[in-house]
Steps between C-alpha positions, in 0.01 A plus 500: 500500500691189452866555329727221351856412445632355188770296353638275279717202546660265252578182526810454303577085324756425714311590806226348445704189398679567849094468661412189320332698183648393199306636181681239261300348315606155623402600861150561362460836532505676115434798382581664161576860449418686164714753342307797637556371837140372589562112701252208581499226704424135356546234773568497821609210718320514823835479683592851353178622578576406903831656473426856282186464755765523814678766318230742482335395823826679667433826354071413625604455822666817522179683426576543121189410275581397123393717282620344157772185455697523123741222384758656261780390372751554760317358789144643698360850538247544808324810570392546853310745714394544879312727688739789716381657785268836379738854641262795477 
């Protein structure tokens, strides 16, 4: 029987800023937020996409899968899961 491990890690502005991932919209990547809290992305500049690519691909190697990637307002929320070792 196969068992998993989640959790959740959020990418706050500043560090994504501090990892080359700047969500202003004059570094092309822009997304808008509605009152109830639901966010979309519009454009993204294929230099964001190789650095929020990096990002993510350090959690990968680590044996995390992505289960779910939300922008919000404050910064990135990633949900992750791996497989754990079954215990009977």
């Amino acid at each position: 029987m196969k068992r998993f491990e989640y959790t959740v890690k959020i990418y706050s502005v500043e560090e994504l800023k501090e990892r080359g991932v700047d969500i202003g919209e004059e570094n092309n990547i822009v997304y808008a937020c509605r009152p109830g809290g639901e966010c979309e992305v519009h454009d993204v500049g294929t230099e964001q996409l190789d650095d929020l690519s990096g990002l993510l691909n350090e959690m990968g190697a680590s044996g995390w899968e992505l289960v779910e990637l939300v922008f919000h307002q404050s910064g990135i929320v990633s949900f992750w899961k791996r497989e754990t070792t079954a215990r009977e």
